[in-house]
N, C-alpha and C positions, 0 to 999 in steps of 0.2 A: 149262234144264230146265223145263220144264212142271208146272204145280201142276194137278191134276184139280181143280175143285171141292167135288165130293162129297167128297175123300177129306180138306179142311181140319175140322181140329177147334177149338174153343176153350174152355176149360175158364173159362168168365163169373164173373163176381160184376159186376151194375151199380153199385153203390155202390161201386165201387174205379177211381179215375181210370186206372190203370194197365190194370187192364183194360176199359174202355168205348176207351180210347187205343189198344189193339192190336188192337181188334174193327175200330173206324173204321180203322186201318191196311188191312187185310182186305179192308172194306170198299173202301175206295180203290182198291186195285188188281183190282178188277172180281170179285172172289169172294165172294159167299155163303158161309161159314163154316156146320157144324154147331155151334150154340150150346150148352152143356151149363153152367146153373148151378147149379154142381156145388154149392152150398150147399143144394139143393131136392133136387138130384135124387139118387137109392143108386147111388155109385160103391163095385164089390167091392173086398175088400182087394188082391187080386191084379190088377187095370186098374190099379189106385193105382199100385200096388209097380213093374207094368210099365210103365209112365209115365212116372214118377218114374226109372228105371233108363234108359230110352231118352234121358229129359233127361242123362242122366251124372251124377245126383244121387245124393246120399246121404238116406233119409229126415229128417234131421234140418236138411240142406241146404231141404228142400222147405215145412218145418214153419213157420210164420207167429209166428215166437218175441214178436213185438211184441204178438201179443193177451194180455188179462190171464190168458183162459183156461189158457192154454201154462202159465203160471207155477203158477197154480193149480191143475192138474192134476199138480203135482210134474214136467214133463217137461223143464224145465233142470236136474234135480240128474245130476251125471256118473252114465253107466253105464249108463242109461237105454238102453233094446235100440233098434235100426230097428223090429222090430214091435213092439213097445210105443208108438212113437210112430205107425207105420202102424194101428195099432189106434185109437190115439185119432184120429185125422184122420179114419178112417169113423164112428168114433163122430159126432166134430163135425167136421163140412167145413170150418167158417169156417177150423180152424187149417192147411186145406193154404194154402200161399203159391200167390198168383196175379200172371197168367194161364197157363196150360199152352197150348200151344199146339201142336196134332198136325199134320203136311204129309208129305206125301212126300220131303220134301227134310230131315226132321228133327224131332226132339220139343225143344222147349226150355222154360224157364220165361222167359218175356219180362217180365223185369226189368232193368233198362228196356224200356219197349215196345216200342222201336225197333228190340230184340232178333227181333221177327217179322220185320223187312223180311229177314233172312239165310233167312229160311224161305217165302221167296215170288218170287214173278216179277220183276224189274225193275221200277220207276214210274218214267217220269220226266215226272209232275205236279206240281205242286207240294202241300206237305200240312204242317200244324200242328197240333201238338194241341191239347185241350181249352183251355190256359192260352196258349196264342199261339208256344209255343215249334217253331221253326221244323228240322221233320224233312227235307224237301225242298223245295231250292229252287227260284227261279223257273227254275231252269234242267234243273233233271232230277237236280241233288246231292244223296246225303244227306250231311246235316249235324252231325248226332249220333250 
């Protein structure tokens, strides 16, 4: 299947290895991605919720529990709604987990990065990420 270009999205944060790793994935196989980082930019409640729903997630699945924020916003005590936590994630972006990744072939959260090659066209280049860890080899494999 065929990936349009226009139609790739990626839900950025540069300062996160995991997503500048799934951008350069992207990259690699010859696509121009629409960038969205999503930390700057007003994503609605409802893009969220639909995103998040097309990854097969649960809002709470999607939520970046590791920031101190999370904690401090009371959002790990049980009970705690999906929109209560969709609520906070438009409040503060940093807490959606990243990268989001939108294609025609699928919505996922590429956690691991390597989770984007399932949403893109064949490589068989070779490609490593940021830290040297080898995604495809010299022969056209992935690896991870």
């Amino acid at each position: 299947m065929s990936v349009e270009t226009r139609l790739v999205e990626i839900w950025h944060n540069p300062q996160c290895s995991q997503s500048r790793n799934a951008l350069a994935m992207i990259r690699h196989v010859g696509i121009e991605p629409r960038v969205v980082e999503y930390v700057t930019a007003s994503l609605s409640k409802s893009r969220l919720a639909e995103v998040i729903a097309a990854a097969g997630l649960s809002a709470r699945e999607a939520i970046r529990e590791k920031d101190a924020l999370f904690v401090e916003l009371g959002l790990a005590a049980p009970g705690v709604s999906d929109e209560a936590l969709l609520d906070a994630m438009v409040a503060h972006p940093v807490l959606i987990n990243r990268p989001f990744v939108i294609t025609p072939m699928g919505t996922r959260l590429c956690r691991p990065p390597e989770r984007v090659l399932d949403l893109l066209p064949p490589c068989h280049r070779p490609f490593a990420k940021e830290n040297g860890d080898v995604v495809i080899d010299a022969y056209g494999v992935r690896v991870r």
